[in-house]
C-alpha positions in Angstrom: 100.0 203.9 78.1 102.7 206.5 79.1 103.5 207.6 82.5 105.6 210.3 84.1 108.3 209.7 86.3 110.2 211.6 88.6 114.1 211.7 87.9 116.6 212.6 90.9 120.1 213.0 90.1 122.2 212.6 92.8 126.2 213.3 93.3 127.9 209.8 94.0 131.7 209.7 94.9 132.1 206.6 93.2 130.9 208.1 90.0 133.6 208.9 87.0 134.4 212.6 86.1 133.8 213.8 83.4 135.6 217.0 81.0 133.0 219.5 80.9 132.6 219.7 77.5 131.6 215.6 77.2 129.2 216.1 80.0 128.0 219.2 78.0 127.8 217.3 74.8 126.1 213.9 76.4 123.4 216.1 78.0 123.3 217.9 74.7 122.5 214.3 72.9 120.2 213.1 75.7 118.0 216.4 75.6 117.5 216.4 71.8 116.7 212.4 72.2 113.4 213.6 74.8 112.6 216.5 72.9 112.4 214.2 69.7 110.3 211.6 71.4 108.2 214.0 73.4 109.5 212.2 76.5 110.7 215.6 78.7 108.8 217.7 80.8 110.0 219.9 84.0 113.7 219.7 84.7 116.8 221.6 85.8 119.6 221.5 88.3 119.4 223.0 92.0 122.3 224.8 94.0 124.7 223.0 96.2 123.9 222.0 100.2 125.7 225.1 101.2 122.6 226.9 100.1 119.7 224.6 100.9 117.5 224.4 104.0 115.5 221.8 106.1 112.3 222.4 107.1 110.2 220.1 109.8 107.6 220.7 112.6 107.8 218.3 115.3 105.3 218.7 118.2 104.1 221.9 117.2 107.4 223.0 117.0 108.9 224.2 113.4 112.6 223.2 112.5 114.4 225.1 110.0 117.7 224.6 109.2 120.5 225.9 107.0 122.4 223.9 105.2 125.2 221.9 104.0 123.8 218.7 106.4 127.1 215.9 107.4 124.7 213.6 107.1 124.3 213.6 103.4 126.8 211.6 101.7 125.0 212.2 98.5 123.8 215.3 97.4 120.6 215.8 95.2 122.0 217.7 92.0 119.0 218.2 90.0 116.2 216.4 88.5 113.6 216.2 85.4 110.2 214.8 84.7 110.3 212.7 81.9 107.4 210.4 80.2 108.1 207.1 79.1 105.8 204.0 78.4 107.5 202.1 81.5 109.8 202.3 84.5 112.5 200.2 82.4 111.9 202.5 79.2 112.7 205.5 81.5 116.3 203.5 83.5 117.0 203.0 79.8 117.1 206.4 78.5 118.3 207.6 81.5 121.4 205.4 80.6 122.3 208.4 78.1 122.4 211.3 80.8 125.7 212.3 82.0 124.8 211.8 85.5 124.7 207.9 85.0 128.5 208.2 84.7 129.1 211.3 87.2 126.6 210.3 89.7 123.7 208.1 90.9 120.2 208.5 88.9 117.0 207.7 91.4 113.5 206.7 89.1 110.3 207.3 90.9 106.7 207.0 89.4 104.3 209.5 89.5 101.3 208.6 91.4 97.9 209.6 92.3 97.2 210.7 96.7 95.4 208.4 97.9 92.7 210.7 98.1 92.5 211.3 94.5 92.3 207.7 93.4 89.5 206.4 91.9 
């Protein structure tokens, strides 16, 4: 049975640049790959720190604030929601996404609240 899975790609100053037209072309690959095996759903980049914001209420008190925030040392670059038939089906194809070589690629299940568990 297939699941979704929740796909964070994240900047990673240990990663390995790539020429923009072989990250073009390996995201090129990977997206025809999902759309082939019906594995892709939601997905997209986001906008750098500089235009992000935090938002938290703490004692009744709400916190917004602009970013880019020091204490990131990664950034969150984008994500997708893909389907595969396990979490180790999912790492796998991620493998082929240019991010694996760039940056970091974080994997996280889709699940039920609590409240809406059978």
């Amino acid at each position: 049975m297939s699941s979704q899975y929740l796909v964070i790609h994240m900047s990673d100053p240990t990663g390995t640049e790539l020429p923009q037209s072989e990250d073009q072309a390996m995201l090129e690959r990977w997206v025809a790959e999902g759309e082939h095996a019906d594995r892709l759903s939601l997905g997209g980049p986001v906008a750098g720190p500089e235009r992000a914001k935090s938002v938290a209420v703490r004692d009744g008190r709400t916190l917004i604030t602009d970013g880019p925030f020091p204490e990131f040392k990664e950034w969150f670059a984008g994500y997708d929601v893909i389907t595969a038939d396990s979490i180790d089906e999912a790492a796998e194809y991620m493998t082929k996404h240019p991010v694996a070589v760039l940056g970091r690629i974080y994997i996280l299940p889709l699940v039920a609240l609590p409240w809406d568990q059978e």
